[in-house]
C-alpha positions in Angstrom: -23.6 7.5 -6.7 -23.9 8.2 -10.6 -21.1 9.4 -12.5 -19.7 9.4 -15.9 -15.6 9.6 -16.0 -12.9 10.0 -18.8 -11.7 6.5 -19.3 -7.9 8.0 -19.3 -7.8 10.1 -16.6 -9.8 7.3 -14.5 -7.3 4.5 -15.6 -4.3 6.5 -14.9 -6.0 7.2 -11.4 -6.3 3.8 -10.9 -3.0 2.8 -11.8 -1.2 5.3 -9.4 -3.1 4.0 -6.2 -3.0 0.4 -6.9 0.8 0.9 -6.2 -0.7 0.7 -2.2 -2.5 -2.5 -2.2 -1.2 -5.6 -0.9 -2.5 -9.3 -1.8 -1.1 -10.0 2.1 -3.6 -7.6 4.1 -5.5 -9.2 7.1 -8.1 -6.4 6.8 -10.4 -7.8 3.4 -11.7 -3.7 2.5 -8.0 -2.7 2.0 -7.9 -5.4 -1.0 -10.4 -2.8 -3.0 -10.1 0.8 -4.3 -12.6 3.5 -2.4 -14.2 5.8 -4.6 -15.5 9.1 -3.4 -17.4 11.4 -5.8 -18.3 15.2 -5.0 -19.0 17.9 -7.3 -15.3 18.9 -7.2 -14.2 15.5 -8.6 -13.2 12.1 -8.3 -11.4 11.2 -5.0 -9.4 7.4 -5.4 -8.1 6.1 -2.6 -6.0 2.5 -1.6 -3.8 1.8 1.0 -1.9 -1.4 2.9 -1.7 0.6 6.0 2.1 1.0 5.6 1.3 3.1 2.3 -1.7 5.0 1.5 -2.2 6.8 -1.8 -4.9 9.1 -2.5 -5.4 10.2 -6.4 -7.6 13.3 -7.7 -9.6 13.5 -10.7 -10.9 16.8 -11.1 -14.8 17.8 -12.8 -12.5 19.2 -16.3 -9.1 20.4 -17.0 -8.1 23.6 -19.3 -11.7 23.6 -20.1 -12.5 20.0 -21.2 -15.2 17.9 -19.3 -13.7 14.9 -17.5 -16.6 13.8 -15.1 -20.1 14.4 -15.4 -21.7 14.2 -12.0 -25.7 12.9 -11.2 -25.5 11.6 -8.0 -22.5 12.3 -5.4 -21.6 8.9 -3.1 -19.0 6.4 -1.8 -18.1 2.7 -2.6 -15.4 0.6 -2.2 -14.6 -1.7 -5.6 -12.3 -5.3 -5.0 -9.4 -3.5 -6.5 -7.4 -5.9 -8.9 -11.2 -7.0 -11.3 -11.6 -2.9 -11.3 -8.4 -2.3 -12.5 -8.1 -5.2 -15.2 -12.0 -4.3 -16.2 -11.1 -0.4 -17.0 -8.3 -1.2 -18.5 -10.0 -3.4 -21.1 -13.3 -1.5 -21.3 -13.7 0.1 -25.3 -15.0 3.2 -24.9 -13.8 6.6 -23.9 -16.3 7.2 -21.0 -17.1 5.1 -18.3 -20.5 5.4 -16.2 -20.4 4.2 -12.9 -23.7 4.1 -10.9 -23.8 2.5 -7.0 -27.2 1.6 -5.8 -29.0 -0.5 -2.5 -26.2 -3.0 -0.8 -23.4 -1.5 -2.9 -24.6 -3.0 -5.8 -22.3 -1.5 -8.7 -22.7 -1.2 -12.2 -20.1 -0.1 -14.9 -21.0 0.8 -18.2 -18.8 1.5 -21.2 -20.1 0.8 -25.0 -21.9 -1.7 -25.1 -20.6 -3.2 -22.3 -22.5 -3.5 -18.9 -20.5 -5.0 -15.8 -22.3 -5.6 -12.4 -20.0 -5.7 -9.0 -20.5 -6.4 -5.6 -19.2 -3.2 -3.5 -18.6 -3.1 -0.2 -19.2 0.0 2.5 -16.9 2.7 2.8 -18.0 3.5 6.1 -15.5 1.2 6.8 -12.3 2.0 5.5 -9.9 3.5 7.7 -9.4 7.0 7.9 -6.1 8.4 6.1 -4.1 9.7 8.6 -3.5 13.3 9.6 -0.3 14.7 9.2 0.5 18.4 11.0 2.0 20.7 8.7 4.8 21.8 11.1 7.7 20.2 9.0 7.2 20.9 5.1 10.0 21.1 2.5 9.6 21.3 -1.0 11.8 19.6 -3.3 11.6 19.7 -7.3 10.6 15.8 -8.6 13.1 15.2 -10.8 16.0 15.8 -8.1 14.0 13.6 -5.7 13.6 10.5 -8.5 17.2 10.7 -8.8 17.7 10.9 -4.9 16.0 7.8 -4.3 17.4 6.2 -7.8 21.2 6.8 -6.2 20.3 5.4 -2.6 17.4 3.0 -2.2 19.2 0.1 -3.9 21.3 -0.2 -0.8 18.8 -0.7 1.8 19.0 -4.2 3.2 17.2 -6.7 1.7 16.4 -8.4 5.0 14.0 -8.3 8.0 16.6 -8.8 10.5 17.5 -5.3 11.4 14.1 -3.6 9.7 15.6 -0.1 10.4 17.8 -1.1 8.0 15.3 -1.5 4.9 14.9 1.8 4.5 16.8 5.0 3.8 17.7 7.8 6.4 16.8 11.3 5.6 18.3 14.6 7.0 17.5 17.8 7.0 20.0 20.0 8.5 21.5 23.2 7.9 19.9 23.7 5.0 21.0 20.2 3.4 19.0 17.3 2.7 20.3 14.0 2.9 19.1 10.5 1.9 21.4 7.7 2.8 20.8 4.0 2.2 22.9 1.1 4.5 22.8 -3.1 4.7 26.2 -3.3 6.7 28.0 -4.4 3.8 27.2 -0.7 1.5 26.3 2.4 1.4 24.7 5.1 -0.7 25.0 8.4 0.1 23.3 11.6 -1.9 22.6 14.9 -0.6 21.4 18.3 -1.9 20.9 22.4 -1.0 18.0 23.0 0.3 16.2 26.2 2.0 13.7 24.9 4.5 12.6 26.8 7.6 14.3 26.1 11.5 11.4 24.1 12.4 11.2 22.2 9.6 14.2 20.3 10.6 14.0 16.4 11.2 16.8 13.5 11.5 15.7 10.4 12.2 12.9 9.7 9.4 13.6 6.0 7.6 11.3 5.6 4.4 10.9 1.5 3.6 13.3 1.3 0.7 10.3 -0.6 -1.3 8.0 2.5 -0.7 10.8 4.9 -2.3 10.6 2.6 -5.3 6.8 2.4 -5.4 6.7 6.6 -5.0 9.7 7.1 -7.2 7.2 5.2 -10.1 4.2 8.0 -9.1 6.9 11.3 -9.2 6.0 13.2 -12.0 8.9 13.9 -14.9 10.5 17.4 -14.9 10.7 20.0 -12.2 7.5 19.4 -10.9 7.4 20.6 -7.1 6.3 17.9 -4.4 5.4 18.4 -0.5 7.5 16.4 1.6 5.4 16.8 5.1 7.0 15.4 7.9 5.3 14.1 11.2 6.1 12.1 14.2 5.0 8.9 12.7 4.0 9.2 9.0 5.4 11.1 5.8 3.5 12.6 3.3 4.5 13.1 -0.7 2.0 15.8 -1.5 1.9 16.4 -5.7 -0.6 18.4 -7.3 -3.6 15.6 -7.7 -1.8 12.8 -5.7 -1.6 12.5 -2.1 1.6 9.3 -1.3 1.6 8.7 2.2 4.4 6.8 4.3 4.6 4.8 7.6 8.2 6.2 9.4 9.9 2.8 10.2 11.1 2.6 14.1 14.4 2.0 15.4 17.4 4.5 15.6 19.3 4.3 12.0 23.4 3.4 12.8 25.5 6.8 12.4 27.1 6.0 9.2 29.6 8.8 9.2 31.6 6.6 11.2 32.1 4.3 8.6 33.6 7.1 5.9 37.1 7.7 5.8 38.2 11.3 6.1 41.8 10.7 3.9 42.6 7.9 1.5 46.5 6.3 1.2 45.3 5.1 -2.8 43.1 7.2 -5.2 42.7 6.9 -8.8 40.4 8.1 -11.6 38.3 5.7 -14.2 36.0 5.7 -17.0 32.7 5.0 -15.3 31.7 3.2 -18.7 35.3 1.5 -19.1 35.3 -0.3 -15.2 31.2 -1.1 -15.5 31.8 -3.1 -18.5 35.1 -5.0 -17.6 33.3 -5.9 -13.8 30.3 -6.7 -15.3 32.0 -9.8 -17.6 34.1 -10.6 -14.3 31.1 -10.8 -12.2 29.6 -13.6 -15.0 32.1 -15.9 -13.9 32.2 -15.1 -10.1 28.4 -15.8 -9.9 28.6 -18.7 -11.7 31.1 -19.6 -8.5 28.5 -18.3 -6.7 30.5 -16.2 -4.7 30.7 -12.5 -6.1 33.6 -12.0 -5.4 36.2 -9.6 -8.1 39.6 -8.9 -7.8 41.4 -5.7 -8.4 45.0 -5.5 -8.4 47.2 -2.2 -9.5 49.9 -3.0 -12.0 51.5 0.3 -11.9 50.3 4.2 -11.3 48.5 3.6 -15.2 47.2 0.4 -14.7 45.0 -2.0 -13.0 43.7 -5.6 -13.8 40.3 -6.8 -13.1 39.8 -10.6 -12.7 37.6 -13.5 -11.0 37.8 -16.9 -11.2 36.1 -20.4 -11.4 37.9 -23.9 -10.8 35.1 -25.5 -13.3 34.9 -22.7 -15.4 37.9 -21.0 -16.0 39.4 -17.1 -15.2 38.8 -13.5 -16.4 41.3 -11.1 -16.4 40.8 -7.5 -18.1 43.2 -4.9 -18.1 41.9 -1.1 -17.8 44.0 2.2 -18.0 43.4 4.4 -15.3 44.6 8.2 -14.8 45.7 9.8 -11.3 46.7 6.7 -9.4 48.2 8.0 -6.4 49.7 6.5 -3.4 50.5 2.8 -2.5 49.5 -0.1 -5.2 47.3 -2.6 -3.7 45.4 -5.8 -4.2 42.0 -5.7 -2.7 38.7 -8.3 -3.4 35.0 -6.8 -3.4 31.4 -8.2 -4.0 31.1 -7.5 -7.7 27.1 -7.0 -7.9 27.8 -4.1 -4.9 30.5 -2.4 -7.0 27.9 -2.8 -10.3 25.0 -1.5 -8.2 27.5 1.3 -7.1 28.5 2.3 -10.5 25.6 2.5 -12.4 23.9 5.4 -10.4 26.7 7.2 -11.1 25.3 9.5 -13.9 29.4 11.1 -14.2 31.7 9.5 -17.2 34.8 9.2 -14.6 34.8 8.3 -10.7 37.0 8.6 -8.3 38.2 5.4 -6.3 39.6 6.1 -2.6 41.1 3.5 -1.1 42.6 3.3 2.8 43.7 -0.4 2.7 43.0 -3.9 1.1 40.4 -4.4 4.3 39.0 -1.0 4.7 36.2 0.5 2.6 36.3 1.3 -0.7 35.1 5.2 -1.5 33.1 5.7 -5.1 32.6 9.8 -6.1 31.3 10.6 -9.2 34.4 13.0 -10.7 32.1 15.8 -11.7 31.2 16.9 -7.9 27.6 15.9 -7.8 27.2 15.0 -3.8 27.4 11.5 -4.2 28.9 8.8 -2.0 29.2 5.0 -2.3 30.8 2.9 0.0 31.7 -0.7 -0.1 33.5 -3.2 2.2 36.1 -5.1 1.0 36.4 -9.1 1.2 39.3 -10.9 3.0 40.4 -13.8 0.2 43.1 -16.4 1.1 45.0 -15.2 -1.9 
């Protein structure tokens, strides 16, 4: 294999695959990147068998020459000295040449760098994924999809299930939703997808969301979601993002979302972030979370937490529509901060059913979000 790449394109390559390697695999040729050159491009390749990512680099682009091919071949490079090495390298083009034993040499400028490569033959295979369940979602809606609902995925092993979020497509609808026991993130969306492209039970590892949400391309840019009995795949237009399903039937959620509220009110988003956020300085300090909100009147509420070392905060918020019966309840003020701030709305609705049952967060401008979180029982 001899080749001579764009420095650029190969380093951003590079950089979106890496995102699959683990420093924990048992199998040594998944800590390295495979490269594949044909004379249609550059094929980049890593995976920690949970994740695979595949990245293109194609001969040019709008006319210019990115890769100038002598010789076509495979070879699989120890991934993290690749990555630092053409990052660093000082020249624009890189030439890459594999010879006997895997024996690899990278030249840039004057530099000249000599690595040990090992044989692709034995790299596992990516896997195949049938084509029967495709929907097509715009990238900037699905970065905020996953920005609203991975946050609440459990942080845990215990239940693994629950480390992921739950996607839904039905009746033309497309759900994510995102559960530890104690919250929940709900977001959802139109979306025209064909009968058979229906599916229910598919739970994406809350980390992979976060490592594919980094790879999504800005702007309305349309991604593949490809659906199959065991694996997902994220197909962009030069990057392939592959997914293990996680097993185990997700909880039915709906359960847990009450259909009326006896207390509403309306808040600045901005206004209630703020005054929790200086609460929940002092109630981790106690190392306990825990914020109390208590209604004054159908204008007002009064957000405190308190230390016995340190001391109390109290602020004092005006709200507008405070309906129904006042109430005291006590919450985990890093849930309620998480809650808030993926709320892109500048007021949000508050339902409440009880100082014990769950506490309802909508953004007030009607995008289809939900937030849910359970209360605490205090002794005062």
């Amino acid at each position: 294999m001899k080749l001579t790449v764009n420095k650029d394109f190969l380093n951003e390559s590079i950089q979106h695959v890496a995102k699959a390697i683990s420093s924990r695999t048992t199998l040594p040729i998944l800590s390295g990147i495979k490269l594949d050159a044909s004379f249609s491009g550059l094929t980049l390749t890593a995976s920690d068998t949970d994740i695979s990512i595949q990245s293109f680099i194609p001969m040019e682009q709008e006319g210019k020459e990115i890769i100038r091919l002598t010789q076509k071949g495979s070879v699989v490079l120890p991934a993290k000295f690749f990555m630092e090495m053409i990052r660093k390298l000082p020249s624009d083009h890189i030439e890459i040449e594999v010879s006997q034993q895997f024996q690899t040499v990278i030249r840039a400028g004057s530099s000249e760098i000599q690595m040990v490569g090992l044989d692709p033959e034995e790299y596992p295979l990516l896997p195949e994924i049938e084509e029967d369940k495709t929907v097509t979602v715009a990238s900037d809606l699905l970065k905020t999809m996953i920005r609203q609902t991975a946050f609440a995925v459990s942080a845990t092993e215990a239940t693994p299930v629950l480390t992921g979020v739950q996607w839904i497509l039905n009746n033309d609808t497309l759900k994510l939703i995102g559960c530890d026991r104690h919250r929940l993130a709900q977001r959802h969306t139109p979306m025209e997808a064909d009968e058979n492209a229906q599916f229910s039970n598919v739970v994406i590892s809350g980390r992979t969301l976060n490592e594919l949400s980094k790879i999504l391309p800005d702007g309305n840019t349309l991604v593949d979601m490809v659906v199959s009995d065991n694996q997902v795949l994220f197909r962009m237009e030069r990057i392939l993002f592959y997914s293990r399903i996680l097993e185990g039937t997700y909880p039915d959620t709906s359960k847990l979302i009450p259909k009326s509220f006896q207390t509403q009110m309306v808040v600045r988003t901005r206004e209630l972030m703020d005054a929790i956020d200086r609460a929940y300085l002092l109630s981790r300090e106690e190392r306990s979370n825990i914020v109390r909100m208590a209604m004054i009147d159908h204008e007002t509420i009064e957000v405190s937490s308190s230390s016995t070392e340190l001391g109390k905060v109290t602020e004092t918020l005006v709200v507008s529509g405070l309906e129904g019966e006042l109430l005291k309840i006590s919450f985990n003020s890093k849930y309620m901060l998480d809650a808030l701030k993926v709320v892109d709305s500048d007021k949000v609705r508050i339902g409440f059913t009880g100082s014990m049952s769950p506490i309802i967060i909508q953004p007030e401008d009607g995008t289809p979000i939900l937030q849910l979180i359970l209360p605490y029982r205090t002794t005062n």
